[in-house]
N, C-alpha and C positions, 0 to 999 in steps of 0.2 A: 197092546196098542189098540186094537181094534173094542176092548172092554170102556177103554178109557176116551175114545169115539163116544161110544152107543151111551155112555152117560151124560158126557159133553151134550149130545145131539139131545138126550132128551132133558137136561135144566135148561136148554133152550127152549125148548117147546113149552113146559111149564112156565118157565119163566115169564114169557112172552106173551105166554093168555090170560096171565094172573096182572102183567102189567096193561094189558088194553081195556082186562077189566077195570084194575083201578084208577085207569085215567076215565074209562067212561063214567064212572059214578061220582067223578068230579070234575062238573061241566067248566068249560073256560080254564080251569088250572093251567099253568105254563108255570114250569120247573126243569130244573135240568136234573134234580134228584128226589123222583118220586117213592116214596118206602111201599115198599112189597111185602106181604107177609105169606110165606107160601105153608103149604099144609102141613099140620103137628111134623116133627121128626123128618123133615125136609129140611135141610141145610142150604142160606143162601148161597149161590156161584161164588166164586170171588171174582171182582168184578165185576160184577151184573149190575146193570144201570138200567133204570127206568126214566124216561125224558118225555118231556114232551116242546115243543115250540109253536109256534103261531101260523098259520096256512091261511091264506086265501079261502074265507067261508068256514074257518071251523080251525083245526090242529093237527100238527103230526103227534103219532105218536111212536117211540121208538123205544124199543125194548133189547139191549146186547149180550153180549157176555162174549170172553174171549171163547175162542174154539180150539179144540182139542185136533191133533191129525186126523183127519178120516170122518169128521163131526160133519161135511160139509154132504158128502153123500148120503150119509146116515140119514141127516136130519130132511134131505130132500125124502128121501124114501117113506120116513115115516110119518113125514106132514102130506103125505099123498099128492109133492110138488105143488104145496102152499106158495103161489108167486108173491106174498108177504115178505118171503125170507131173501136176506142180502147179505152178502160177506162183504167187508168194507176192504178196498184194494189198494188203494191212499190216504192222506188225510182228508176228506172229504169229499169221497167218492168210492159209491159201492156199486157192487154188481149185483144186479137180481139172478138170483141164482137157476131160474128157469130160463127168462129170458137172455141174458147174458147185458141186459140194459144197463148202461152206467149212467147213475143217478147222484144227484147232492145229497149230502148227507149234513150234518154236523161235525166242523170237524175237531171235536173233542172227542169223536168215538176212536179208540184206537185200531187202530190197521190190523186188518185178519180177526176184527168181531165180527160174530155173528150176529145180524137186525132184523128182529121182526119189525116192521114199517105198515102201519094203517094211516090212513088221515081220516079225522071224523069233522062233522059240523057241528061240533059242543065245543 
């Protein structure tokens, strides 16, 4: 169980950085399904979705994947409590996982992903 956490938690974190990279090198983009290409012999999540939508001054961007049990501590620990990361609690509404903040989400993300969530000004 806890193998299967520690992986979940970290195609999270991959995931995540590989998607804020490639919304940021594509200014303006708004898609609900941006393609990711993560490193040779890295297999995509199933499930991982790259999004992005329209913000006030710029764009969110939202990176998921479904979460494994125990994904949700892991991944706080090893993002050294990134407040980026949110676990979705409803249809469209997540929690930041440091703050405990409930926020709008999209709600095409399914319940119990994990979101990495930046907003940029591109």
């Amino acid at each position: 169980m806890q193998a299967k956490a520690q992986v979940s938690s970290d195609q999270a974190i991959l995931f995540g950085s590989m998607c804020i990279e490639v919304a940021a090198a594509a200014p303006g983009l708004i898609s609900n399904a941006i393609a990711v290409t993560l490193p040779t012999g890295v297999a995509l999540p199933a499930g991982a979705t790259c999004m992005t939508t329209p913000a006030p001054g710029g764009r969110n961007v939202y990176a998921y994947i479904p979460a494994a049990p125990g994904a949700t501590g892991i991944l706080m620990r090893d993002s050294q409590m990134n407040s980026a990361w949110h676990r979705v609690r409803s249809a469209g509404v997540a929690a930041n996982l440091v703050t405990g903040q409930l926020v709008a989400v999209p709600p095409t993300i399914p319940v119990g992903s994990l979101v990495d969530w930046v907003q940029t000004n591109s």
